[in-house]
ChimeraX commands (.cxc) that place a marker at each C-alpha (Angstrom):
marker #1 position -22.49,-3.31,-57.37 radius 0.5
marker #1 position -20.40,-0.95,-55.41 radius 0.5
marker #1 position -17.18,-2.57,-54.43 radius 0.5
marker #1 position -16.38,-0.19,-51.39 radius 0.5
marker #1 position -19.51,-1.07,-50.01 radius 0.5
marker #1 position -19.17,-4.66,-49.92 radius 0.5
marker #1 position -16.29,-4.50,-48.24 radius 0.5
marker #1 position -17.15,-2.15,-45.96 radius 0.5
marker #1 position -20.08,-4.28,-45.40 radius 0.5
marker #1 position -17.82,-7.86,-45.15 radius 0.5
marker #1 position -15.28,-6.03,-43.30 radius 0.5
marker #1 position -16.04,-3.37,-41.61 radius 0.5
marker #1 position -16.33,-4.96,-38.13 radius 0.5
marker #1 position -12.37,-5.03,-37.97 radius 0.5
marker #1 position -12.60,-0.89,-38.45 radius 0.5
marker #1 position -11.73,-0.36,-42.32 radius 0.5
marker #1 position -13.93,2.89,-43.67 radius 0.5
marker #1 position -12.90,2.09,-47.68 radius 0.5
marker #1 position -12.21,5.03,-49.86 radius 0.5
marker #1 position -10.23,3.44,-52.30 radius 0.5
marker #1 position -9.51,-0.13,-53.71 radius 0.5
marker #1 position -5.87,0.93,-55.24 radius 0.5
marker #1 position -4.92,-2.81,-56.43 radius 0.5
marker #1 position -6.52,-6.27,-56.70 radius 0.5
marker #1 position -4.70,-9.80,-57.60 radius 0.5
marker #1 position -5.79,-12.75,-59.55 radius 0.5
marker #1 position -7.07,-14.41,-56.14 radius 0.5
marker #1 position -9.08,-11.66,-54.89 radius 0.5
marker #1 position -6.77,-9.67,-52.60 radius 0.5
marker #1 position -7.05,-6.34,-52.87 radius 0.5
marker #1 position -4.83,-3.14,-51.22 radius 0.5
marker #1 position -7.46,-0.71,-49.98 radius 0.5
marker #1 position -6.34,3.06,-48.69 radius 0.5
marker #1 position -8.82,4.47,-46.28 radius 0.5
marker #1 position -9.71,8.21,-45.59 radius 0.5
marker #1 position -7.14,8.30,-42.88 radius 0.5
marker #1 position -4.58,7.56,-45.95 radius 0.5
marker #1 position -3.75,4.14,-44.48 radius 0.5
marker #1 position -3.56,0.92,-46.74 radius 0.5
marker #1 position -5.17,-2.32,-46.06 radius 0.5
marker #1 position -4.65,-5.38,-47.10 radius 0.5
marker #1 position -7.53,-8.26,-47.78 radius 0.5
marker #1 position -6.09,-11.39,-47.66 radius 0.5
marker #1 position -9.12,-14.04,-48.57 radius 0.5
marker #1 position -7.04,-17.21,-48.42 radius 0.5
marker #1 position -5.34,-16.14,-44.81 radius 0.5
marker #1 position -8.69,-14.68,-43.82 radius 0.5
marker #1 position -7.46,-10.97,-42.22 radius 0.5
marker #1 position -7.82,-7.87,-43.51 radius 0.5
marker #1 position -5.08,-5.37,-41.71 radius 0.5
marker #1 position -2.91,-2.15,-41.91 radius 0.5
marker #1 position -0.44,-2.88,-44.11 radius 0.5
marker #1 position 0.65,0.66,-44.45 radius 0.5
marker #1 position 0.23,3.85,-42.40 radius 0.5
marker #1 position 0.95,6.14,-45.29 radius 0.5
marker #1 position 1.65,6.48,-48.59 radius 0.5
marker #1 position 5.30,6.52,-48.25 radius 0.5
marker #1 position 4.88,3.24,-46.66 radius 0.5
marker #1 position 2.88,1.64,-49.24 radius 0.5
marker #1 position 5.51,3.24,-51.66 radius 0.5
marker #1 position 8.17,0.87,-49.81 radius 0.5
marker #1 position 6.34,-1.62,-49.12 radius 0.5
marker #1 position 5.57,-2.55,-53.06 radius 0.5
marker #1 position 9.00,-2.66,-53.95 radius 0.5
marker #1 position 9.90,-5.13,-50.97 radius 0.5
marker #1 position 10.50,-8.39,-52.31 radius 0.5
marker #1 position 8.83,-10.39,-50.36 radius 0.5
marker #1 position 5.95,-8.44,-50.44 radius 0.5
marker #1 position 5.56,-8.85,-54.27 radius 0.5
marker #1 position 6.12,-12.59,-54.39 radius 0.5
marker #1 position 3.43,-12.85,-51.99 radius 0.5
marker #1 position 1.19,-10.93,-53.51 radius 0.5
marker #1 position 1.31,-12.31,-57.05 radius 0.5
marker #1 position 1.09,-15.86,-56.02 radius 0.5
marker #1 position 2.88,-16.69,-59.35 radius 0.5
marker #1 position 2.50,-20.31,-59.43 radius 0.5
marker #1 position -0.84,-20.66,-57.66 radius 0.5
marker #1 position -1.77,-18.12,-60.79 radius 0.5
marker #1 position -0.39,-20.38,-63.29 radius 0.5
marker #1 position -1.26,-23.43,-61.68 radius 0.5
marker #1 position -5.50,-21.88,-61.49 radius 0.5
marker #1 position -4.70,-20.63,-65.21 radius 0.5
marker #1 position -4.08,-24.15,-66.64 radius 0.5
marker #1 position -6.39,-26.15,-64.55 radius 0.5
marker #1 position -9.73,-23.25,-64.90 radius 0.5
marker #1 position -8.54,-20.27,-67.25 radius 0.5
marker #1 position -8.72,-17.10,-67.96 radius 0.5
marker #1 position -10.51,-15.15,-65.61 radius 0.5
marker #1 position -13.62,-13.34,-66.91 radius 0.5
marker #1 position -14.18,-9.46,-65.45 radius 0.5
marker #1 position -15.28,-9.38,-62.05 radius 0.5
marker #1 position -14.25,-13.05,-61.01 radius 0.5
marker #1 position -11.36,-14.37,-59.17 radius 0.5
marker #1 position -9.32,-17.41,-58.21 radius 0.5
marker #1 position -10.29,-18.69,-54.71 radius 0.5
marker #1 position -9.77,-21.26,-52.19 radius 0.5
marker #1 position -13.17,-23.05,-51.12 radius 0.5
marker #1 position -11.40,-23.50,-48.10 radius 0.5
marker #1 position -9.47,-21.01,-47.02 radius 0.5
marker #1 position -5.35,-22.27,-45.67 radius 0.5
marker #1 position -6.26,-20.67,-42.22 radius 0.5
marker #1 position -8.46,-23.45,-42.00 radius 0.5
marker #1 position -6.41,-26.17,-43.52 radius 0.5
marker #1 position -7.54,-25.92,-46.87 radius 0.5
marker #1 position -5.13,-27.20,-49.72 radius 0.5
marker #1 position -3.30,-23.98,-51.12 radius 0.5
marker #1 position -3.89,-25.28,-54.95 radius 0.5
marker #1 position -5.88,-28.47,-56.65 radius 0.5
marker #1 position -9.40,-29.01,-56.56 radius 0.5
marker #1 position -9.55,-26.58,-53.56 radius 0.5
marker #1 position -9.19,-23.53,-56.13 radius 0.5
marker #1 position -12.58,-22.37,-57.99 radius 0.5
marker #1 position -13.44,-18.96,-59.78 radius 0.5
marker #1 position -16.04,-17.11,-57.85 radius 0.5
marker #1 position -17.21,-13.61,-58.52 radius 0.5
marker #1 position -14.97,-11.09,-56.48 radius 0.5
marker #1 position -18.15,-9.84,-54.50 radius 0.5
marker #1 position -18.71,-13.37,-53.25 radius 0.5
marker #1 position -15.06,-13.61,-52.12 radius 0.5
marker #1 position -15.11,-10.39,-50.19 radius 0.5
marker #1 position -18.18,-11.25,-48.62 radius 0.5
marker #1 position -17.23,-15.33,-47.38 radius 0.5
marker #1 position -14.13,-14.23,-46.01 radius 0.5
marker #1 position -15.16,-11.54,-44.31 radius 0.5
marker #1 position -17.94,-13.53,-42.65 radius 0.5
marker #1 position -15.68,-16.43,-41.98 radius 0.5
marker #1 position -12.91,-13.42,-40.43 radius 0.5
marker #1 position -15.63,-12.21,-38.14 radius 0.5
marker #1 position -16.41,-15.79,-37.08 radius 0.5
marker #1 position -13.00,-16.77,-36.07 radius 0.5
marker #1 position -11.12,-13.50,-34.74 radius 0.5
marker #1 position -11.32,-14.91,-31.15 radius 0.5
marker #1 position -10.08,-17.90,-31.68 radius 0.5
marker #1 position -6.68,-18.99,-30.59 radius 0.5
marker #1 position -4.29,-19.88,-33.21 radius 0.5
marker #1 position -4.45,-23.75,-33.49 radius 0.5
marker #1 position -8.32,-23.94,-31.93 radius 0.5
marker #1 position -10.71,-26.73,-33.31 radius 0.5
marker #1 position -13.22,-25.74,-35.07 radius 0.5
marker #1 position -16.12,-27.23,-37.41 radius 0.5
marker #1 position -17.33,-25.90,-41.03 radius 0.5
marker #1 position -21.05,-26.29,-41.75 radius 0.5
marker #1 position -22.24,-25.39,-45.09 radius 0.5
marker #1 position -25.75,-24.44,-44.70 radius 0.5
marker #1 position -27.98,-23.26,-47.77 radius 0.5
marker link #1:1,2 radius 0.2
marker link #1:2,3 radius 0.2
marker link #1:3,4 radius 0.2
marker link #1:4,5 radius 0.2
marker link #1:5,6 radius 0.2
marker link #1:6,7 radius 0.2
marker link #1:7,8 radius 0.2
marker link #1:8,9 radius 0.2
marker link #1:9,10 radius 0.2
marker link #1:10,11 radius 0.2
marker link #1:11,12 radius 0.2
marker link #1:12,13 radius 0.2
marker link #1:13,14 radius 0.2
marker link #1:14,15 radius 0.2
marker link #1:15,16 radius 0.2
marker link #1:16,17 radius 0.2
marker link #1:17,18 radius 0.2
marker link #1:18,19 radius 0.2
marker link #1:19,20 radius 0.2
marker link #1:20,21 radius 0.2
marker link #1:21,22 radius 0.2
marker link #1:22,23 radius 0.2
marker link #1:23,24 radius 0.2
marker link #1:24,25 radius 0.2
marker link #1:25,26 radius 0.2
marker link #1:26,27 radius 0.2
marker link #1:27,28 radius 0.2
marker link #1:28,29 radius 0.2
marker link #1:29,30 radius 0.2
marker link #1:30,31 radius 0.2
marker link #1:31,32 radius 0.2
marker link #1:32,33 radius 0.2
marker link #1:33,34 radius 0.2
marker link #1:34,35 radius 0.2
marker link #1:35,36 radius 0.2
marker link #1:36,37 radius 0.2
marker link #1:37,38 radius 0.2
marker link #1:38,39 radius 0.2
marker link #1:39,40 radius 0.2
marker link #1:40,41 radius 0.2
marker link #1:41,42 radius 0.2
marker link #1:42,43 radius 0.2
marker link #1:43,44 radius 0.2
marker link #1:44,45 radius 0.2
marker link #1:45,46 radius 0.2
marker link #1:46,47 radius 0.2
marker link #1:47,48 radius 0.2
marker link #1:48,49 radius 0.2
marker link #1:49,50 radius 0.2
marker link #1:50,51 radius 0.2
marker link #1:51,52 radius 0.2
marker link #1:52,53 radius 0.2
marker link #1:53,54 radius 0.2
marker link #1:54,55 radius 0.2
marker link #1:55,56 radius 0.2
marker link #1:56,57 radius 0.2
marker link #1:57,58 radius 0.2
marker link #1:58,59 radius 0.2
marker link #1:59,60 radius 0.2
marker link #1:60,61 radius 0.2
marker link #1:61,62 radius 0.2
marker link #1:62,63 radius 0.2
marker link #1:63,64 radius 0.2
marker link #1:64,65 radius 0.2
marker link #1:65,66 radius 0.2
marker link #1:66,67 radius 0.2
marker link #1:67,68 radius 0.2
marker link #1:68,69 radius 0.2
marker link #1:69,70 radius 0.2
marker link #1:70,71 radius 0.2
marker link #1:71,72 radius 0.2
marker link #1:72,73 radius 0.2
marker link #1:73,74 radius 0.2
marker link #1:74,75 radius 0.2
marker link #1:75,76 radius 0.2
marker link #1:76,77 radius 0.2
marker link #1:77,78 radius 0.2
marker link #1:78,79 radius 0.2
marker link #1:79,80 radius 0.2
marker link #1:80,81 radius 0.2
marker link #1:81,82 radius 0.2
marker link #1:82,83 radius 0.2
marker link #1:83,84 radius 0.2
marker link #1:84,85 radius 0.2
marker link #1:85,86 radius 0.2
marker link #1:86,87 radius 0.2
marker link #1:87,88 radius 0.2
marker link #1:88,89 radius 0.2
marker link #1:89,90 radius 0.2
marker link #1:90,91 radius 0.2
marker link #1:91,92 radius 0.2
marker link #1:92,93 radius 0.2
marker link #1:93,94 radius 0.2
marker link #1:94,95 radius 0.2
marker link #1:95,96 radius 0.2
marker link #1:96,97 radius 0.2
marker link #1:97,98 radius 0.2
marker link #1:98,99 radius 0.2
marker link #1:99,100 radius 0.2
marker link #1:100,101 radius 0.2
marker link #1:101,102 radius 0.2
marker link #1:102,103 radius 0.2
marker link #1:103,104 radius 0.2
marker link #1:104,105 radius 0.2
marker link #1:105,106 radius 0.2
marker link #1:106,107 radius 0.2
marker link #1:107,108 radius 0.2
marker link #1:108,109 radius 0.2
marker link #1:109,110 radius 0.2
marker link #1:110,111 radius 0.2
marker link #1:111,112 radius 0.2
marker link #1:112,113 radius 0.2
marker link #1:113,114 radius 0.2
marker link #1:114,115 radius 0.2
marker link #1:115,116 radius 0.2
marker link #1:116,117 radius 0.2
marker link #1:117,118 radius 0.2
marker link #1:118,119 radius 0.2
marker link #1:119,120 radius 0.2
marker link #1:120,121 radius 0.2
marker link #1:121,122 radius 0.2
marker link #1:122,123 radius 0.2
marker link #1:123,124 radius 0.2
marker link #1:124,125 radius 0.2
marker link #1:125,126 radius 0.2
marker link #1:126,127 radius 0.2
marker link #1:127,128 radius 0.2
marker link #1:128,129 radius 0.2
marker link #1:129,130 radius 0.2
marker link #1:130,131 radius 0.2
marker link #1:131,132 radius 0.2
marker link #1:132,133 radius 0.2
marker link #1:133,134 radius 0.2
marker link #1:134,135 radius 0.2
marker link #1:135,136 radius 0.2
marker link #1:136,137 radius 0.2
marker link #1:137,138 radius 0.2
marker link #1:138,139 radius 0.2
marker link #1:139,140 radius 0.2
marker link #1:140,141 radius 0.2
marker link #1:141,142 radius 0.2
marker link #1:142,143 radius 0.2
marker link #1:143,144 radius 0.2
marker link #1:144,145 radius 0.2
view
């Protein structure tokens, strides 16, 4: 499996060319840098991926902001997934079955472990399905198999 190809695949309707990914957390969001040196961010529970950084001096401040960091390590949605599912094997992830952009519980029984590939690809198909709706729109989630 080649990473920067499923994402590029998932994701690359929003313009992301993936050279890179440079860091991943235990729920499947990863920092990507691009060949234009910029640094994007997949968020799988918010459903985006953006430009979180427009350089490397950039992404150099931006992972010492606080904020940033207890965002991104999620450190008691990690513990909480820890003691209810375990240890993560290689290549799997925390996720949220239903992602909080669409009201899903951030925690509980709405966190499984899913291969990494799977999250990349679901979110990025659910991303591309929603970008044009307003914030606060309706909408309906069909699982089809």
């Amino acid at each position: 499996m080649n990473i920067l190809k499923e994402i590029k695949d998932a994701w690359g309707w929003v313009g992301i060319e993936p050279q890179e990914v440079v860091i991943e957390n235990e729920f499947g969001n990863l920092i990507v840098k691009d060949f234009e040196n910029k640094f994007w961010r997949i968020c799988p529970e918010d459903v985006y991926c953006e430009v979180v950084a427009g350089s490397i001096e950039e992404y150099n401040a931006l992972i010492k902001n606080q904020g940033f960091l207890e965002d991104w390590f999620m450190s008691a949605m990690v513990a909480e997934a820890e003691n209810n599912l375990g240890s993560l094997e290689p290549g799997y992830k925390y996720h949220m079955v239903i992602p909080g952009v669409l009201g899903g519980e951030y925690g509980g029984e709405n966190v499984k472990v899913v291969p990494l590939v799977e999250i990349i690809r679901f979110s990025g198909d659910v991303g591309k399905q929603i970008e044009e709706l307003p914030g606060g729109a309706q909408i309906q989630l069909r699982i089809v198999s």
